[in-house]
N, C-alpha and C positions, 0 to 999 in steps of 0.2 A: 547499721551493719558493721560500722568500722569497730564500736565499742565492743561486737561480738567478738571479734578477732584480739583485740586487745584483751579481754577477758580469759582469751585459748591461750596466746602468748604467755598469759602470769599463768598461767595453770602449769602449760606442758613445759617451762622452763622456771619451775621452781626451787631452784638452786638459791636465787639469789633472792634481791628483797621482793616485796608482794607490792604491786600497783595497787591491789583493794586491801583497807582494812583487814588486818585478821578477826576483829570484834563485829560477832554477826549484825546487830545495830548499825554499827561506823560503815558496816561494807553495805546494807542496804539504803543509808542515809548516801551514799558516795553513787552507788546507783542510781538513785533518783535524781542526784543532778546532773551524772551525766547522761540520764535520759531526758534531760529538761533541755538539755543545751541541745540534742539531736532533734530533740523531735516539738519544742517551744520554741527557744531560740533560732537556729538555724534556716528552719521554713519562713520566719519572718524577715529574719535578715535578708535571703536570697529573695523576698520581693523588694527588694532595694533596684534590686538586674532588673525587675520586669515591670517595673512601674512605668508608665506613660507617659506621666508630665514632670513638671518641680513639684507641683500639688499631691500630686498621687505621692512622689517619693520620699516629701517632706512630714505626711503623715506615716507610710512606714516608719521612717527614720526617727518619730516618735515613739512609735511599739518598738522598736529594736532598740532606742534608750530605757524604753519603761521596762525589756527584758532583763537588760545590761545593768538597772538600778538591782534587779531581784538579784543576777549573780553576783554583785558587789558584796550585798550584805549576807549573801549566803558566805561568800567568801571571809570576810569576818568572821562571823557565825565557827564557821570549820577551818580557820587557820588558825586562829588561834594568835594573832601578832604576827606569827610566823610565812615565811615567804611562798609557799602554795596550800590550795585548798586543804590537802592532807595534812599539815605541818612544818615537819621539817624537810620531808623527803616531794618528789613528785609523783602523782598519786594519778588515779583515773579519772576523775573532775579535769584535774591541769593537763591532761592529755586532751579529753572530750574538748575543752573549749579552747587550748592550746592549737591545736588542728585548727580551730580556723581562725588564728589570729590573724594568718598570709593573708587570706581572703578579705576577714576585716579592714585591715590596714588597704587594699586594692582596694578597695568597692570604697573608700574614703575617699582616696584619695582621687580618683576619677569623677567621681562624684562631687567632689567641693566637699564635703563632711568633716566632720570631726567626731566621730563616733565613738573613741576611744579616749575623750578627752580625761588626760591624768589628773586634774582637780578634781573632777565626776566620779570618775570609777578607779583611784587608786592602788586600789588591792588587783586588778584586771589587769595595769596595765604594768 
């Protein structure tokens, strides 16, 4: 729901630059990751909070790497070298998953994790 809003936001204040792609392709290629990151990534991540044991959490915490592998190299893929998914600028990808870096970083670190590690996923972090 939050990507809705953010998507009203670039609309009804379009003065300045555009959060989506103006290239119909770029802006539905940039959709689909940041519906990946809502509705793939995220749901997995938050069973980090609801898992049971170290077992239960230490396989999530596998799926939420093996998420975190796909956003790296999507991020490649659409940076281009450059410092977010979009390019040069910050784009609706680096919001979608920007949003829950807070959370990532807590749920790590209460947890023992290193989920974000910077050798692993350095275009993410």
């Amino acid at each position: 729901e939050s990507l809705i809003i953010v998507e009203y936001i670039d609309e009804v204040w379009s003065s300045g630059p555009s959060i989506l792609p103006s290239d119909p392709v770029q802006r539905a290629i940039a959709r689909f990751w940041g519906a990946y990151v809502d509705e793939k990534f995220y749901p997995i991540f938050r069973g980090l909070h609801t898992a049971r044991d170290q077992e239960a959490k230490k396989a999530v915490a596998q799926q939420v790497a093996e998420t975190l592998d796909v956003l790296e190299n999507a991020f490649v893929e659409l940076s281009n070298g450059k410092p977010f998914f979009g390019g040069d600028a910050i784009g609706y990808v680096d919001i979608a998953f920007g949003s829950r870096l807070g959370w990532i970083r807590a749920l790590s670190k209460l947890d023992g994790l290193n989920l974000l590690n910077g050798s692993k996923f350095p275009g993410l972090v």
